[in-house]
Short mmCIF file of the C-alpha atoms (twelve columns), coordinates in Angstrom:
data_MODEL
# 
_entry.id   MODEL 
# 
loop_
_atom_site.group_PDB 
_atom_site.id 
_atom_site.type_symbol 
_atom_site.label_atom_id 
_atom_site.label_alt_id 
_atom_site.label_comp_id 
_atom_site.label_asym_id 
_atom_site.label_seq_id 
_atom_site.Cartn_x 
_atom_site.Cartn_y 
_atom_site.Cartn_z 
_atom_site.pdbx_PDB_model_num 
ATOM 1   C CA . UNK A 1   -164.723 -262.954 -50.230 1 
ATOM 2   C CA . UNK A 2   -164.658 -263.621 -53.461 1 
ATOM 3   C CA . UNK A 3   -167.688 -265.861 -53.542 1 
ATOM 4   C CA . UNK A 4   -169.937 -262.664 -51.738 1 
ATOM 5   C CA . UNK A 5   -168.817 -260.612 -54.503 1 
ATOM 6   C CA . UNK A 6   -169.154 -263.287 -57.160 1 
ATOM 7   C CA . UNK A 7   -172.986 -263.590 -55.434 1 
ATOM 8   C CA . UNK A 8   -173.439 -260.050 -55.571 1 
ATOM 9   C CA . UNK A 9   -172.805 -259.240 -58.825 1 
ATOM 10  C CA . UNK A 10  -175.180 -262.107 -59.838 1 
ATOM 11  C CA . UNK A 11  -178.210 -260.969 -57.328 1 
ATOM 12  C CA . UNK A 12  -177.693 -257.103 -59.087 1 
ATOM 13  C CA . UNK A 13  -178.179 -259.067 -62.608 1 
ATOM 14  C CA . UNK A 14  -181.060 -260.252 -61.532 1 
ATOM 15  C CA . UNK A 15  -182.308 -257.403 -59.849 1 
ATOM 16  C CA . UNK A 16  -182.146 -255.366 -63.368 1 
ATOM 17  C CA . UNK A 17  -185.370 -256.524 -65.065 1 
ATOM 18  C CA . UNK A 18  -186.736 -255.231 -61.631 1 
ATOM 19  C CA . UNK A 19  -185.435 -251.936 -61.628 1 
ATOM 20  C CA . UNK A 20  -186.211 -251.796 -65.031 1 
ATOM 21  C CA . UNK A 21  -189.296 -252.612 -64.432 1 
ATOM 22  C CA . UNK A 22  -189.843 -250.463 -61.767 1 
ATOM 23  C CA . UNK A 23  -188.822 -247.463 -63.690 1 
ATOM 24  C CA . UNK A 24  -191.183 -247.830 -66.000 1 
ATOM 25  C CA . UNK A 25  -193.796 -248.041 -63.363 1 
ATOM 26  C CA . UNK A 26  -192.306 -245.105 -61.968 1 
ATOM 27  C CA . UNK A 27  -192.811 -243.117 -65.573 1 
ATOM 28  C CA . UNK A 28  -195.982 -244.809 -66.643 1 
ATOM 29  C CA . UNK A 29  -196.918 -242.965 -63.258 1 
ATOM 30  C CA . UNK A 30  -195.616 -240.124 -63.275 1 
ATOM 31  C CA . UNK A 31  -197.092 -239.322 -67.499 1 
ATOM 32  C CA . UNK A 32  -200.778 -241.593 -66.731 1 
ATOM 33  C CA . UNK A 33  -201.518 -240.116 -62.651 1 
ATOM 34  C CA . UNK A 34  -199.085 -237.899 -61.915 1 
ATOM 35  C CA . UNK A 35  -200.134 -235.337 -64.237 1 
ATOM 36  C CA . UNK A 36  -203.624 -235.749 -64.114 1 
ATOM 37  C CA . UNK A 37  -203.312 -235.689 -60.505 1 
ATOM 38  C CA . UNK A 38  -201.554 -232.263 -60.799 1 
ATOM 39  C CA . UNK A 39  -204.105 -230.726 -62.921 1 
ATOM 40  C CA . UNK A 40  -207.361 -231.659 -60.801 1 
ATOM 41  C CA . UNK A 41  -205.036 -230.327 -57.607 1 
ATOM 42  C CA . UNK A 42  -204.698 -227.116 -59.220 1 
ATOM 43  C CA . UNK A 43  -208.162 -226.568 -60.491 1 
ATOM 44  C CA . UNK A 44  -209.304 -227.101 -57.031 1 
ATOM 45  C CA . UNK A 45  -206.651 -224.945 -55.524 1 
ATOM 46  C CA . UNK A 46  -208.167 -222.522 -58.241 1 
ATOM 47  C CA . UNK A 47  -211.833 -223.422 -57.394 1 
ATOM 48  C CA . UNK A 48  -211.093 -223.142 -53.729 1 
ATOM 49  C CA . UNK A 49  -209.192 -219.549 -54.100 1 
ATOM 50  C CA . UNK A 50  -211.982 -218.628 -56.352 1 
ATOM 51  C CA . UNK A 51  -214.503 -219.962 -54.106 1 
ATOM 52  C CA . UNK A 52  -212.502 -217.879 -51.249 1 
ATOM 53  C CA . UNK A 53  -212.434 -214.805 -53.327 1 
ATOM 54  C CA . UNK A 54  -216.726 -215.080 -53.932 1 
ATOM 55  C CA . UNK A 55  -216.927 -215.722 -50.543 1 
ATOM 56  C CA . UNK A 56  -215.219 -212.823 -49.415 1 
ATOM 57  C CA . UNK A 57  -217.115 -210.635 -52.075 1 
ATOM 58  C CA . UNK A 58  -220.215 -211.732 -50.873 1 
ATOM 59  C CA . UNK A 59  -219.341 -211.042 -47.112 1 
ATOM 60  C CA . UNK A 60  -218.183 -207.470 -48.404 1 
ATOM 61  C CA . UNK A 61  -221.277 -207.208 -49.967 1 
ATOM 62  C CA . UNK A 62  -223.583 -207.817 -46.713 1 
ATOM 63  C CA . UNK A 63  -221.120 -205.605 -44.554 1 
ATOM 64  C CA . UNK A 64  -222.196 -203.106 -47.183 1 
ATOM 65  C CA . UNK A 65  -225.514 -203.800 -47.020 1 
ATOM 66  C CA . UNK A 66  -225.982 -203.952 -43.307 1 
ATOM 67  C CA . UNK A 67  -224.145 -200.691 -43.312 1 
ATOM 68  C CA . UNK A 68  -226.886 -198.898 -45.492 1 
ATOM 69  C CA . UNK A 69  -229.838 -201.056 -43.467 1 
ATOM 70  C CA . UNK A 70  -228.492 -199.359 -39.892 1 
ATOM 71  C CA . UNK A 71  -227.932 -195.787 -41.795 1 
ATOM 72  C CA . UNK A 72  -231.268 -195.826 -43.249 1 
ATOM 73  C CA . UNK A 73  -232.650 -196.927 -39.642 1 
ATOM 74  C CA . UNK A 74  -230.605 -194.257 -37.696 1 
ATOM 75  C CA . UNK A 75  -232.137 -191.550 -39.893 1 
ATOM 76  C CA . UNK A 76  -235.703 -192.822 -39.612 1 
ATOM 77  C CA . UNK A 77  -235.278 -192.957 -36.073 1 
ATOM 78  C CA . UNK A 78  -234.235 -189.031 -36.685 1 
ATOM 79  C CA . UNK A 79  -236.713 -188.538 -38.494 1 
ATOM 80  C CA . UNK A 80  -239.563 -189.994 -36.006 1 
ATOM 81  C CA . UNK A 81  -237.977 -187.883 -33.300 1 
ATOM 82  C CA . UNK A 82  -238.246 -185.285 -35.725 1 
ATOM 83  C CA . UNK A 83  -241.972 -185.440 -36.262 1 
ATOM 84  C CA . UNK A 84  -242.419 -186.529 -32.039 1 
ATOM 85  C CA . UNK A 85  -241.102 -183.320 -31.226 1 
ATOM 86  C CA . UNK A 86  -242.911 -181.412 -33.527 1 
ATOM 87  C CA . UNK A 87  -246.022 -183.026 -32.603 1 
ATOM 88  C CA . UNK A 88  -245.017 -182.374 -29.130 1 
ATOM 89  C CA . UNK A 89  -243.968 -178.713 -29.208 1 
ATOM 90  C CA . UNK A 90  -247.234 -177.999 -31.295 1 
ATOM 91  C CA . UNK A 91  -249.663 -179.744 -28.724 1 
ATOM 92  C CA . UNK A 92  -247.689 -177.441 -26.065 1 
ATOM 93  C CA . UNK A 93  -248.615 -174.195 -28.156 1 
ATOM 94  C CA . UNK A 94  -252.046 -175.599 -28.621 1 
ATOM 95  C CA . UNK A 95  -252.140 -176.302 -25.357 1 
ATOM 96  C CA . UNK A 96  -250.642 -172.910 -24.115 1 
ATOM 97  C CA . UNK A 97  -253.147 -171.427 -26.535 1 
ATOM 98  C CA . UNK A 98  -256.121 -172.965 -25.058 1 
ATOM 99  C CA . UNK A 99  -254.867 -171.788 -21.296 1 
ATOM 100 C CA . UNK A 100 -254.747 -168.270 -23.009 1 
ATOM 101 C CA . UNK A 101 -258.273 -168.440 -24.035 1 
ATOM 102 C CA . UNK A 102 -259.489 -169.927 -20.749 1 
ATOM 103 C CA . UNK A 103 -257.859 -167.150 -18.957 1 
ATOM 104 C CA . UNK A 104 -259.185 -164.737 -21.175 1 
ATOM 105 C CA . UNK A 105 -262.557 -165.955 -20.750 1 
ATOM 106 C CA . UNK A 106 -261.879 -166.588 -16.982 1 
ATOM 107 C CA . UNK A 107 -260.809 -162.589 -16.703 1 
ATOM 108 C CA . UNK A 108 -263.732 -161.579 -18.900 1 
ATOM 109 C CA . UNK A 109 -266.224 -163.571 -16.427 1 
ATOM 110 C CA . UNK A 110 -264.409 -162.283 -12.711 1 
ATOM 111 C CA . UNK A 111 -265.217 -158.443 -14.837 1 
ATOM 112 C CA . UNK A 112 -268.346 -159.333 -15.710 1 
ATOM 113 C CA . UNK A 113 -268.921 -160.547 -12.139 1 
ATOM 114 C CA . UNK A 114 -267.327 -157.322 -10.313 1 
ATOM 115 C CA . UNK A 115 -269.702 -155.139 -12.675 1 
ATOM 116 C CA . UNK A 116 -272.467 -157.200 -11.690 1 
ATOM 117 C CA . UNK A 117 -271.535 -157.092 -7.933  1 
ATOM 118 C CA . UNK A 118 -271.191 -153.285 -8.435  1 
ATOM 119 C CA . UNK A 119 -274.640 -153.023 -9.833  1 
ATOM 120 C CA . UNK A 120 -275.950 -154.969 -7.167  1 
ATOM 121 C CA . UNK A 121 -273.530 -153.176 -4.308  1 
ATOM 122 C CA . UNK A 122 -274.624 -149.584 -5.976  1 
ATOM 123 C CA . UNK A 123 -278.410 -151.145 -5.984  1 
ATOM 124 C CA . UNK A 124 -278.253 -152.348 -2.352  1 
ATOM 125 C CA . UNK A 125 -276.789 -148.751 -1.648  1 
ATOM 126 C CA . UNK A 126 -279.428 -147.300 -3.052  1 
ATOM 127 C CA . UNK A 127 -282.038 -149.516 -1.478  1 
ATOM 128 C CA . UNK A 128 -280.918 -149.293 2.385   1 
ATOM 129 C CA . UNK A 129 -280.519 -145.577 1.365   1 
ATOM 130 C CA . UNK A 130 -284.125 -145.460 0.815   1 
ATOM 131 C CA . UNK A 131 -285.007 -147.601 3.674   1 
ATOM 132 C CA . UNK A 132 -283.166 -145.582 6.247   1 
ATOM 133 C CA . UNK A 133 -284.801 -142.495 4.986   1 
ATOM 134 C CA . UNK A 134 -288.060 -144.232 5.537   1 
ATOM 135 C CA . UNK A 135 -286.992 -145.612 8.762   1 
ATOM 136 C CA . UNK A 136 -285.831 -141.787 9.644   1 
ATOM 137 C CA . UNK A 137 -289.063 -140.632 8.930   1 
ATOM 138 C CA . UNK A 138 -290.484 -142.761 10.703  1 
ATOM 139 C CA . UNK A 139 -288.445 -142.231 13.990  1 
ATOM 140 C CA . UNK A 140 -289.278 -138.753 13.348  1 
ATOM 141 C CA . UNK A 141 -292.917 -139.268 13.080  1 
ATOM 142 C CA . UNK A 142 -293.302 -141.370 15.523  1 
ATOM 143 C CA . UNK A 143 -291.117 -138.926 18.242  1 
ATOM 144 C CA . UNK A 144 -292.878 -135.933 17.265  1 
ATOM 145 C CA . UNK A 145 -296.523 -137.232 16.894  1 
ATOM 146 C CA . UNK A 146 -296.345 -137.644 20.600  1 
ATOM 147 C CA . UNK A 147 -294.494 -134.273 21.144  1 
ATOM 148 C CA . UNK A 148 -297.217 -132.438 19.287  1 
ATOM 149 C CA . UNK A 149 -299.868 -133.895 20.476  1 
ATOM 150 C CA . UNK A 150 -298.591 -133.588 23.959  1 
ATOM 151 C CA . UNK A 151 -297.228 -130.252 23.312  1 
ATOM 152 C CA . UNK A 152 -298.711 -129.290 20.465  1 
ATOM 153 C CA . UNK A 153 -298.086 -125.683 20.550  1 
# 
C-alpha cells in the first residue's frame, strides 16, 4: 500500500505544472474570450430586443394605418350611398313630375276632346234637326199635294 501511495503522491507532482497550466488557460480564457464573448452576446440580445421592439412598432403602425384605410373606405362607401340615393330619390321626383305633366296634358287633351265632341254632338243635333224638318216637310208635301189635288176643296 505504501508503494500506491508513494506512486500517487509522485503522479499529483507531476500533474501540477498541468493544472497549473490549465488554470491559466482557464483565465487567459475567461479575461481574452470570455468577456468579449459576453459583450457581443449582449449587444445582440440588445439588437435583437431592439430589433423586436421596431418590429412591433412598425406592426402597430400598419394596424393603425389599415385602421384609418378601412374607416376612410367605410365612409366613402357612405358617402356614395349618400349621393346614389339622392340621385335616386331626385330621378323619382323628376320622374313623378314628368307623370304629373303628362297627366295634366293627358286631362287637358280628353277636355279638349269632350268639347270638341260636344261641338260636333250639338252640330250633328242641329243638322239632323234641320234634316228632319226638311224631311217633315216633305212628307207633308208630298201627302197633301195628292190630297189637294184630289180633294182640293
Amino acid at each position: 500500500m505504501g508503494e500506491t501511495l508513494n506512486q500517487l503522491g509522485e503522479l499529483l507532482l507531476s500533474s501540477i505544472p498541468a493544472i497549473f497550466s490549465l488554470l491559466i488557460v482557464w483565465m487567459a480564457y475567461r479575461w481574452i474570450v470570455y468577456g468579449r464573448l459576453q459583450q457581443v452576446l449582449g449587444e445582440r440580445q440588445a439588437r435583437t430586443e431592439g430589433a423586436v421592439k421596431q418590429a412591433q412598432e412598425q406592426i402597430a403602425s400598419a394596424e393603425e394605418r389599415t385602421a384609418e384605410y378601412e374607416r376612410k373606405v367605410r365612409e366613402a362607401r357612405a358617402h356614395i350611398y349618400q349621393a346614389q340615393d339622392a340621385r335616386r330619390r331626385r330621378t323619382m321626383e323628376e320622374r313623378e313630375a314628368a307623370l304629373a305633366e303628362a297627366r295634366k296634358q293627358a286631362d287637358a287633351m280628353v277636355k279638349d276632346a269632350r268639347a270638341g265632341l260636344e261641338k260636333e254632338k250639338l252640330a250633328a243635333k242641329a243638322g239632323l234637326q234641320q234634316q228632319a224638318d226638311g224631311l217633315a216637310n216633305q212628307i207633308i208635301e208630298s201627302v197633301l199635294k195628292p190630297a189637294v189635288a184630289a180633294g182640293g176643296r
